[in-house]
Every structure is written in C-alpha cells, then in structure tokens.
Backbone as ProteinMPNN parsed JSONL, in Angstrom:
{"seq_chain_A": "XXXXXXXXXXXXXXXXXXXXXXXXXXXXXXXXXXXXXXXXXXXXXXXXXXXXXXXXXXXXXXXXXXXXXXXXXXXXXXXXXXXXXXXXXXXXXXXXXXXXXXXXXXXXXXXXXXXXXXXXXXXXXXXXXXXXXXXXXXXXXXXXXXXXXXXXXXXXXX", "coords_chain_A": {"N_chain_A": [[0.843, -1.183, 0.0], [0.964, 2.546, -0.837], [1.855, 5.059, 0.368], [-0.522, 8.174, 1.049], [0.433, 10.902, 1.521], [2.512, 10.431, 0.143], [2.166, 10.132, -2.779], [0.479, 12.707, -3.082], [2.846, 14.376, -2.716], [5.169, 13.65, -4.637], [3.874, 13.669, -6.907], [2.851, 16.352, -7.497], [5.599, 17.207, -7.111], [6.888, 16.264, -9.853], [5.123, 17.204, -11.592], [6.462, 20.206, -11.025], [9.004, 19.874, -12.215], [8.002, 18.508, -14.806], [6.622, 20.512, -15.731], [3.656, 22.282, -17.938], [3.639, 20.213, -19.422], [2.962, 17.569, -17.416], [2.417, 14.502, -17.693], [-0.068, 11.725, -16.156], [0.813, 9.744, -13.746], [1.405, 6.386, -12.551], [1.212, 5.626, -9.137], [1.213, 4.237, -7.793], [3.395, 2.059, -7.738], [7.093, 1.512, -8.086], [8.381, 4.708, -9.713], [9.615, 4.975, -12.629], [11.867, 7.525, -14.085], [13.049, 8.854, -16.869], [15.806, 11.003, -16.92], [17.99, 11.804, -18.403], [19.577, 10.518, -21.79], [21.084, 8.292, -20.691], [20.703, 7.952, -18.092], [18.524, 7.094, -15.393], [15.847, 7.64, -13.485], [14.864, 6.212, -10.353], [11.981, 6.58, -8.57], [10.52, 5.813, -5.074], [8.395, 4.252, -2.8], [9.45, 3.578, -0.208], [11.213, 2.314, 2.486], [7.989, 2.77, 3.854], [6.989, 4.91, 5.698], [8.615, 6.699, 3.458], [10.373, 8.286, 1.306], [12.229, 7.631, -1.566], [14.746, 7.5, -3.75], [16.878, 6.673, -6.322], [19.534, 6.005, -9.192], [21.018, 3.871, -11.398], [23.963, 3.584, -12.696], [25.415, 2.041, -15.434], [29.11, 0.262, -15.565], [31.565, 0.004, -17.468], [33.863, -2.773, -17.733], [36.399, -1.855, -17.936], [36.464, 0.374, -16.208], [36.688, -0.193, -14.135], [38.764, 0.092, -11.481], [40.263, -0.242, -8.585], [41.437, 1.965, -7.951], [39.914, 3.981, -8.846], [36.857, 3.109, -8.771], [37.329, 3.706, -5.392], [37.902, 6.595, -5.45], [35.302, 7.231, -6.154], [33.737, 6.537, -4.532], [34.659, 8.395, -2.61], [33.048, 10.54, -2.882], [31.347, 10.117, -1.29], [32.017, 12.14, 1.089], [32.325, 14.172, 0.615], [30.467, 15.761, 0.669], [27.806, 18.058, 1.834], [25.008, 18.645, 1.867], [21.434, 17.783, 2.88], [18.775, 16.221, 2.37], [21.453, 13.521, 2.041], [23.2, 12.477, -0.797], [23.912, 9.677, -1.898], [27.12, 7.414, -2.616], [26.671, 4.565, -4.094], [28.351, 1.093, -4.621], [28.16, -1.854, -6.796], [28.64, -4.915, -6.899], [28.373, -7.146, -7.981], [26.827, -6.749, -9.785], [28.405, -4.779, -11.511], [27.512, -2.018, -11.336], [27.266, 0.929, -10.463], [25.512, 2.625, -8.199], [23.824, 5.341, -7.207], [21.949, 7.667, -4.842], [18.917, 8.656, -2.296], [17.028, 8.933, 0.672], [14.714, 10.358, 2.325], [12.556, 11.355, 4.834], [8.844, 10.882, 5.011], [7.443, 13.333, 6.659], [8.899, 15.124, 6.44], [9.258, 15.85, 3.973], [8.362, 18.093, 0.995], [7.016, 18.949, -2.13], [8.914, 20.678, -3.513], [11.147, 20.372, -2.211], [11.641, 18.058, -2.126], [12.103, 18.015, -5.597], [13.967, 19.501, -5.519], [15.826, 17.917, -5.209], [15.564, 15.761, -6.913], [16.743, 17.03, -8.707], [19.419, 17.612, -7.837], [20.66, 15.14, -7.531], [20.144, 14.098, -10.443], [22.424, 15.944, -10.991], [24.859, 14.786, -9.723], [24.677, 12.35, -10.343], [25.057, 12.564, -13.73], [28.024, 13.532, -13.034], [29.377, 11.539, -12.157], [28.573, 9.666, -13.725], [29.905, 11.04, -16.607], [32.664, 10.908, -15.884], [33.3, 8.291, -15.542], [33.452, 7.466, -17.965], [35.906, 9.21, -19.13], [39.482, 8.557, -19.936], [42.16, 6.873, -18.537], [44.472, 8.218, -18.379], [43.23, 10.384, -18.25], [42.006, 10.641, -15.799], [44.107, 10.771, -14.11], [44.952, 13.371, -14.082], [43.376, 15.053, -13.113], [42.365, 16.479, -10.197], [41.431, 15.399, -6.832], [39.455, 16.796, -5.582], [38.548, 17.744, -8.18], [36.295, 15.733, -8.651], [34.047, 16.457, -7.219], [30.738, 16.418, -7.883], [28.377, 17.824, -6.368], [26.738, 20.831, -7.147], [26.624, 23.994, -5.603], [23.713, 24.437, -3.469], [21.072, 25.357, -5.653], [19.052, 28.278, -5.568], [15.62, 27.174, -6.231], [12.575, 29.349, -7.993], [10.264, 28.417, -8.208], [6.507, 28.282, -7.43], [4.69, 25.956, -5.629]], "CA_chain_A": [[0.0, 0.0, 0.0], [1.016, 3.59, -0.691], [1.094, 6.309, 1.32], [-1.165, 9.02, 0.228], [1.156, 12.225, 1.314], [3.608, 10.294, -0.917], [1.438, 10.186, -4.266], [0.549, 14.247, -3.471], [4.287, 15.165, -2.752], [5.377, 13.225, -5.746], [2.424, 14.053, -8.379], [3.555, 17.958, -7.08], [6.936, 17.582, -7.625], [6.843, 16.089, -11.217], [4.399, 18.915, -12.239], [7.723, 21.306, -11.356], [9.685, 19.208, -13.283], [7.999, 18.275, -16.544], [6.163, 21.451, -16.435], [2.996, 22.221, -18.528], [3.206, 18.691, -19.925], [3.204, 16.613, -16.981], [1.273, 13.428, -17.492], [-0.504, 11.734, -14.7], [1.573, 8.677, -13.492], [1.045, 5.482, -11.384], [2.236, 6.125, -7.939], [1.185, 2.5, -6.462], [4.722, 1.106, -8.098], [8.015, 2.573, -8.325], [8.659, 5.131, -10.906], [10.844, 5.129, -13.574], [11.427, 8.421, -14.926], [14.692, 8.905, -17.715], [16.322, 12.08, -16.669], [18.432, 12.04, -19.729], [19.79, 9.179, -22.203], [21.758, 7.545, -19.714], [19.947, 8.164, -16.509], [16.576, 6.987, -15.315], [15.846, 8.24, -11.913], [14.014, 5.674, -9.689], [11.252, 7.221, -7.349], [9.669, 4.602, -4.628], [7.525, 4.475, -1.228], [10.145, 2.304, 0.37], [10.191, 2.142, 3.44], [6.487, 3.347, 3.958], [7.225, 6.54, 5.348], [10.138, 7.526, 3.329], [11.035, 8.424, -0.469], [13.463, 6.542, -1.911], [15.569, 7.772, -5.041], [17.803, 5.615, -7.457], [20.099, 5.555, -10.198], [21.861, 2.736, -11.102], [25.015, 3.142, -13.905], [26.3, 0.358, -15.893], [30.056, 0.65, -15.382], [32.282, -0.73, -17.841], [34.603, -3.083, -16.853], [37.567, -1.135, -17.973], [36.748, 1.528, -15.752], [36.182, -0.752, -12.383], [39.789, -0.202, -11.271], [40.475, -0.098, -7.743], [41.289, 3.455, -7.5], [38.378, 4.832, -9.626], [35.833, 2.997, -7.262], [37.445, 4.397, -4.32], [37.662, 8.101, -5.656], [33.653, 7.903, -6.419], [32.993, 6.386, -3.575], [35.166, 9.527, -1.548], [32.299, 11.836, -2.702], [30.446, 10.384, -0.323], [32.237, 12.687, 2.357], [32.587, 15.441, -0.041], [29.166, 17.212, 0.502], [27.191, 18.496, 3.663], [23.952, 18.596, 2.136], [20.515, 17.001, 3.552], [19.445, 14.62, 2.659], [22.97, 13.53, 1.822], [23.556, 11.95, -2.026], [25.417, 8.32, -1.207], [27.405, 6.713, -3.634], [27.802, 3.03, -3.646], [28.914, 0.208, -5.502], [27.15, -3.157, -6.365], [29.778, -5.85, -7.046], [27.661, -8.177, -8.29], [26.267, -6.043, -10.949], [29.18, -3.654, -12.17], [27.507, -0.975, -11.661], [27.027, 2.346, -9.668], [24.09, 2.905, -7.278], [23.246, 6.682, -6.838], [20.493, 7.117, -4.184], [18.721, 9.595, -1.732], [16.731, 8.59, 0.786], [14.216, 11.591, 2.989], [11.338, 10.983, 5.614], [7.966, 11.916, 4.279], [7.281, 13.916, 7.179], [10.216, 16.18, 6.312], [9.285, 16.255, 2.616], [7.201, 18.876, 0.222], [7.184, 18.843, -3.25], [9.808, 21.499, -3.669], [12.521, 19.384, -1.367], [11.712, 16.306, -3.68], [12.225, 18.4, -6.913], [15.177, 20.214, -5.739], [16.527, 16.481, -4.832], [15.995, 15.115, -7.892], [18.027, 17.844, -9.348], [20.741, 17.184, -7.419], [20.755, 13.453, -7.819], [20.507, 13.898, -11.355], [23.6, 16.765, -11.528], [25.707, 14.327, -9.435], [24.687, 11.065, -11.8], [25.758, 13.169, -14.568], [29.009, 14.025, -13.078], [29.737, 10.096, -12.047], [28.735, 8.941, -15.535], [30.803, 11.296, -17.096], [33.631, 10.739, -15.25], [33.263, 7.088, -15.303], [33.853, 7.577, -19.317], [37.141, 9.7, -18.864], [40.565, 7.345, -20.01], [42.841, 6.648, -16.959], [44.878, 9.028, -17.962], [42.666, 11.829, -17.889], [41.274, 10.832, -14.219], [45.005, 10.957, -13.36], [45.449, 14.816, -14.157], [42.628, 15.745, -12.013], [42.819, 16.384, -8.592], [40.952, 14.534, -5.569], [38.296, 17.75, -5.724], [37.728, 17.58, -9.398], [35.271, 14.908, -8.356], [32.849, 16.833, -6.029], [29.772, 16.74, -8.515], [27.116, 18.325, -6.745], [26.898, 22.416, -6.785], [25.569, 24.296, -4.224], [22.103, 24.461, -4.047], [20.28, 26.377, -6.388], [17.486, 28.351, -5.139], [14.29, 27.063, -7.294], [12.035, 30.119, -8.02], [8.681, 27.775, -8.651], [5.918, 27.848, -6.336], [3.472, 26.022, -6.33]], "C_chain_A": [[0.887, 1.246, 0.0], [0.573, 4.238, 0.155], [0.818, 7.378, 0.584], [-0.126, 10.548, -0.151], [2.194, 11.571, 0.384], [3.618, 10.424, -2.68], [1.512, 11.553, -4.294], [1.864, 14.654, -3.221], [5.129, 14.745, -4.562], [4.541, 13.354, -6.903], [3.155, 15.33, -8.241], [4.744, 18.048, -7.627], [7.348, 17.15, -8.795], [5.944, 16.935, -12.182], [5.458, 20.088, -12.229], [8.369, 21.054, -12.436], [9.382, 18.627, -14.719], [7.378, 19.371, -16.977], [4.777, 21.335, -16.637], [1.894, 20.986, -18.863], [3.131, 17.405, -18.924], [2.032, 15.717, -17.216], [1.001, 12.573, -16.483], [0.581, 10.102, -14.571], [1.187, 7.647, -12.317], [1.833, 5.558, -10.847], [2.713, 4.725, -7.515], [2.514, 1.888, -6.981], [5.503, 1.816, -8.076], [8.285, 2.902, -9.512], [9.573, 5.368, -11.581], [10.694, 6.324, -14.345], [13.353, 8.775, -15.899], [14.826, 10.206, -17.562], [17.169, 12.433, -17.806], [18.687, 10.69, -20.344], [20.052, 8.268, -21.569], [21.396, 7.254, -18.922], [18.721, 7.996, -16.427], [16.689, 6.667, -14.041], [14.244, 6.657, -11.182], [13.273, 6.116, -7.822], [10.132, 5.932, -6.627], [9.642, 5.196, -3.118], [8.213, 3.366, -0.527], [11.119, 2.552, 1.323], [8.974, 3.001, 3.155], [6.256, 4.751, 3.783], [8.303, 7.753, 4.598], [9.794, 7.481, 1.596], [12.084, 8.313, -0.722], [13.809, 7.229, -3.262], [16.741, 7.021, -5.639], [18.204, 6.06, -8.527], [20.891, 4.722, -10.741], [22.656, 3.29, -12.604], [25.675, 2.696, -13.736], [27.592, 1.187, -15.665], [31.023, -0.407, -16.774], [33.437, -1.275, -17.528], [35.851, -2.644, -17.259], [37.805, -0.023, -17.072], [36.07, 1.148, -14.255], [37.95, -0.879, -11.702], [39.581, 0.092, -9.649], [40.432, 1.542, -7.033], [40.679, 4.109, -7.827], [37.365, 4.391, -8.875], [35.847, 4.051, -6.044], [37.335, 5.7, -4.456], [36.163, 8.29, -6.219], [33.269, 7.348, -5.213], [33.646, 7.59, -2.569], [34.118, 10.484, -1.499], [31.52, 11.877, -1.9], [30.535, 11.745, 0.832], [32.532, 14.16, 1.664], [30.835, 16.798, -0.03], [28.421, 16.944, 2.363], [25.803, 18.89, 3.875], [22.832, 17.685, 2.507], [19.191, 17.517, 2.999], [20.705, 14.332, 1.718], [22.231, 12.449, 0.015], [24.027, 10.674, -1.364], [25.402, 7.967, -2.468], [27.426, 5.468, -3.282], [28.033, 2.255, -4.885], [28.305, -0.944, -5.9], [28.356, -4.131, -7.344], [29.352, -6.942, -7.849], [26.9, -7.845, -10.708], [27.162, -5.29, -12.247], [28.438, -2.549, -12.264], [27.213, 0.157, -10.091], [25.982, 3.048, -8.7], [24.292, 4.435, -6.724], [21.797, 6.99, -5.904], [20.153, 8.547, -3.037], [16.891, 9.196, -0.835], [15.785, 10.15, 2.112], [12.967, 11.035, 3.435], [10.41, 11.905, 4.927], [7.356, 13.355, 4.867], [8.008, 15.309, 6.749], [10.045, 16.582, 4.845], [7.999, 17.035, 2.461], [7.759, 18.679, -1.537], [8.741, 19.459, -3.712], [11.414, 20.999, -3.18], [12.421, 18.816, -2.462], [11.96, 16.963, -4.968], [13.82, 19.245, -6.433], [16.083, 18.541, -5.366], [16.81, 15.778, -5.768], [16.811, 15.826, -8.757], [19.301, 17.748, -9.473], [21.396, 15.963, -7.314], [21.315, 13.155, -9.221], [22.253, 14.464, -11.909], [24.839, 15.504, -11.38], [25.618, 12.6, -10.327], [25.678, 11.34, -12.697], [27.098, 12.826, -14.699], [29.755, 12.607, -12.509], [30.092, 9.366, -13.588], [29.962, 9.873, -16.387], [32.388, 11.574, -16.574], [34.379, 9.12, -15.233], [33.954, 6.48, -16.519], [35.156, 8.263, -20.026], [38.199, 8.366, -18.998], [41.248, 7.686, -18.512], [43.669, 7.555, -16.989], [44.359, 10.514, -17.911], [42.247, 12.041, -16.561], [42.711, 11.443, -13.556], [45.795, 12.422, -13.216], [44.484, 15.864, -13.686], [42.988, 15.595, -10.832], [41.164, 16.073, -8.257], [39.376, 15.619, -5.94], [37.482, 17.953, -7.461], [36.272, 16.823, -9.501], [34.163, 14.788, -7.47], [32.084, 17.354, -7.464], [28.59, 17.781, -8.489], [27.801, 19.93, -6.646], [26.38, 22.614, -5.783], [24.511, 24.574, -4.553], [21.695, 26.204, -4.508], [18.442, 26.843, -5.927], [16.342, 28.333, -6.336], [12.929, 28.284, -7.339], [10.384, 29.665, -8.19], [7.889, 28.061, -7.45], [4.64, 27.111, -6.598], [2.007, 26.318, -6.02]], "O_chain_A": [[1.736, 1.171, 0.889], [-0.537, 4.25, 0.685], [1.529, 7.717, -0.362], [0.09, 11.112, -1.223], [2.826, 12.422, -0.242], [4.506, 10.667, -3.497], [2.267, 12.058, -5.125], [1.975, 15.746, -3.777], [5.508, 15.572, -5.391], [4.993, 12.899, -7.953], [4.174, 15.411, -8.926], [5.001, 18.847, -8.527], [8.441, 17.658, -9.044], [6.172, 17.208, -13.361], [5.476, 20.887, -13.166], [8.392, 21.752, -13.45], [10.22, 18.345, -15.575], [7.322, 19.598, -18.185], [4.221, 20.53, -15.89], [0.692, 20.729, -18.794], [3.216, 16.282, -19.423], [0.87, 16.059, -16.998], [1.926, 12.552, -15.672], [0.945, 9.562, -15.616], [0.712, 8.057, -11.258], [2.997, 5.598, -11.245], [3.773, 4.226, -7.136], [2.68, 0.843, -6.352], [5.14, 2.992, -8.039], [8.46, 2.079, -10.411], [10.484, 6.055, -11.121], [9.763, 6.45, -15.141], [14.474, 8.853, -15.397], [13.905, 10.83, -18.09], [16.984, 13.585, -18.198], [18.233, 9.701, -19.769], [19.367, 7.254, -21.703], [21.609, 6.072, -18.65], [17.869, 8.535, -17.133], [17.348, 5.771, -13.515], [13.108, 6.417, -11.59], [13.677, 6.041, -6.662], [9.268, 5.304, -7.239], [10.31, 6.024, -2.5], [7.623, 2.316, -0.275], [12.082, 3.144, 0.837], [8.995, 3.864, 2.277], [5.823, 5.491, 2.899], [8.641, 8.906, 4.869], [9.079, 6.714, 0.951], [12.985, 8.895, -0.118], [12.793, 7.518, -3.894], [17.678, 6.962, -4.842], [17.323, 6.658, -9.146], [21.996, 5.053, -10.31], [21.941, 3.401, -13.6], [26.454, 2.547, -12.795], [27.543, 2.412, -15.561], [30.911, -1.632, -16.729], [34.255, -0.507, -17.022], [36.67, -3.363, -16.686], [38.895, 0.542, -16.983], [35.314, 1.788, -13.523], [38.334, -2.022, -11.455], [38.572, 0.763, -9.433], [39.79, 2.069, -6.124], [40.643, 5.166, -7.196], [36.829, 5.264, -8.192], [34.99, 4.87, -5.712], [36.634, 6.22, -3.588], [35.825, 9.375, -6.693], [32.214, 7.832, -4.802], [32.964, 7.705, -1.551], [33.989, 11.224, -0.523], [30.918, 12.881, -1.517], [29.548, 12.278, 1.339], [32.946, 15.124, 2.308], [30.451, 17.891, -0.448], [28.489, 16.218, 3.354], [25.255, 19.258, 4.914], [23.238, 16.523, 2.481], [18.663, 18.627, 3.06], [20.848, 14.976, 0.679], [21.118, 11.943, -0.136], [24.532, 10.741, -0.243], [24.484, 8.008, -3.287], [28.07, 5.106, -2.297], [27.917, 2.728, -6.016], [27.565, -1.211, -4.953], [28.739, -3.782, -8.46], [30.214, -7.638, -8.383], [26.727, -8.304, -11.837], [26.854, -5.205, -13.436], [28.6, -1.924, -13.313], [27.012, -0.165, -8.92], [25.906, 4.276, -8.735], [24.998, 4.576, -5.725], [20.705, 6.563, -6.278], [21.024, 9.41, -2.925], [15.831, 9.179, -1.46], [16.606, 10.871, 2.678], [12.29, 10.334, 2.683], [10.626, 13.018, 4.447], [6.922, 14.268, 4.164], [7.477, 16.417, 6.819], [10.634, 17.59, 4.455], [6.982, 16.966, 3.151], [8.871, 18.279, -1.882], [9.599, 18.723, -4.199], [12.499, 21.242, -3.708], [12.986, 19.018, -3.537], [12.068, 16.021, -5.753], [14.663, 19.463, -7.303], [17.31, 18.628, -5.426], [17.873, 15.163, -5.856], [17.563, 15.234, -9.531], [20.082, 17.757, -10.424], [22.586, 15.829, -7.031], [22.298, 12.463, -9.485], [23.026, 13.918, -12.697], [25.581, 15.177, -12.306], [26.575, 11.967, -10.773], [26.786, 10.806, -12.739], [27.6, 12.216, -15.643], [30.977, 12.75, -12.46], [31.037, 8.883, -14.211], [30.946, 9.244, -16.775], [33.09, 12.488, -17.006], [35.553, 8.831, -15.003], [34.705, 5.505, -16.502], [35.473, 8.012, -21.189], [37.964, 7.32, -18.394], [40.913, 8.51, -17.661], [43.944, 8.034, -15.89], [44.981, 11.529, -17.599], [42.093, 13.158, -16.068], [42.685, 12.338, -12.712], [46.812, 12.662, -12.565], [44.602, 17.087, -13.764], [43.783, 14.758, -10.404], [40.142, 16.298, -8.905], [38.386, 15.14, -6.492], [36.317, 18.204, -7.77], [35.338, 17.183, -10.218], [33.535, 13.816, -7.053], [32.49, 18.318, -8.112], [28.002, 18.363, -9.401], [28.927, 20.223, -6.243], [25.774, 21.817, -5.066], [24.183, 24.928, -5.685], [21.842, 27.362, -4.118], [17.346, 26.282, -5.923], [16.185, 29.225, -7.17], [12.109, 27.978, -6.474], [9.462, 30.475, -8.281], [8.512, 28.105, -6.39], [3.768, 27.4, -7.418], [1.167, 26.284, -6.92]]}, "name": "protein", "num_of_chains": 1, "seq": "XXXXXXXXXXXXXXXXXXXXXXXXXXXXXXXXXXXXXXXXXXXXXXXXXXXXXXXXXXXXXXXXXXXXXXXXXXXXXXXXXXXXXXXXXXXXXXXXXXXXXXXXXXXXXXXXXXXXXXXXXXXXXXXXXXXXXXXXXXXXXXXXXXXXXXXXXXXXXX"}
C-alpha cells in the first residue's frame, strides 16, 4: 500500500519538473522516470514513510579499477547537504548505485524536486567521469570529483 502524502508530494513535484506537460503517473509502483539518455531516476515508497531515489550506472569493466571505485565512492564525504547523495557500488552487478533517501514527514514537493536535481547533476558528473581514459582521471585532482553544486534556489511555487 502507498502512502497518500507520498502520491501528493510526488504528483507535485513532477508537475515542477515536466512542467505544462506533466502526465498523470502510477504512484502504487516505483517510478521510472529517464532524466536524460543515460539516466533513469528511480522514485519509490520504500520504506512506507520515506522516499526513496535511485540511479543505477552500468560501469564498464575497464573503468572498475580499484582506484576509480574508491575516488567515487570519496564523494560520499565530499558534501554536507541534507538529505545527503550516497554513492555506492554493487559488485555483483558492475555498476554504480546513486540514491537519496528523505522521511515523508520532512518532505514537500519542492525538497523532492530540488533532490531530484541534485541526484541527477551528481549522476551526470559520475557517468561522465566514469567515461574519462585513466589518464585523464590521473590529471585531475581529488576535488575535481565533487559533482554536486551548491544548491540552487528554485524560483517555482506552487
């Protein structure tokens, strides 16, 4: 079963985000929405009271080296916003788990849309990083690899 404030926070905050054109969407499952070619953002009621966010990228296995893991997984400690981004890893899979996890209590539409923003920026900046040769990772520095920006104040209301 869905929770209801989770359908109206989420219906709300995909009306910011597609705009005009949003079309109506089934809540009762988790949603798959493609943020760009690459990226398809997964929104779910999981746990009950919470909203759950996902991205999973494929990794190719040329670019699963030891020290490229560990420098995407450092960004974990590289940001200070809330709810925090986490990176992880799935071993099993090869690929990249992007995620963001916020009590519903604590959420409004406007949180959840500025979240998926920032989910998506820092996807982005994983995937394309992920696609970088070895020696291009190796002429960045440690900070090159803090994805998200600082938050952007969203002017919508709704």
């Amino acid at each position: 079963m869905i929770n209801k404030e989770f359908k109206l926070i989420v219906s709300s905050a995909l009306k910011l985000l597609e705009g005009a054109s949003a079309a109506e969407h089934n809540l009762d499952q988790p949603l798959d929405i493609r943020l760009s070619d690459n990226i398809v953002l997964q929104i779910q009621n999981d746990p009950y009271d919470f909203v759950t966010l996902t991205c999973l990228i494929d990794v190719d296995c040329r670019d699963l080296s030891a020290s490229a893991l560990w420098d995407i997984l450092q960004t974990n400690l590289l940001r200070a916003e809330y709810p925090p981004i986490v990176t992880s890893g799935l071993s099993d899979d090869k690929g990249i788990v992007i995620w963001a996890r916020d009590h519903l209590l604590q959420m409004n539409a406007v949180k959840l849309y500025d979240l998926i923003i920032r989910l998506h920026h820092h996807a982005k900046g994983v995937e394309a990083w992920l696609r970088k040769t070895q020696s291009e990772k190796q002429h960045e520095t440690k900070a090159d690899i803090r994805f998200v920006k600082p938050r952007q104040v969203i002017n919508k209301v709704l």
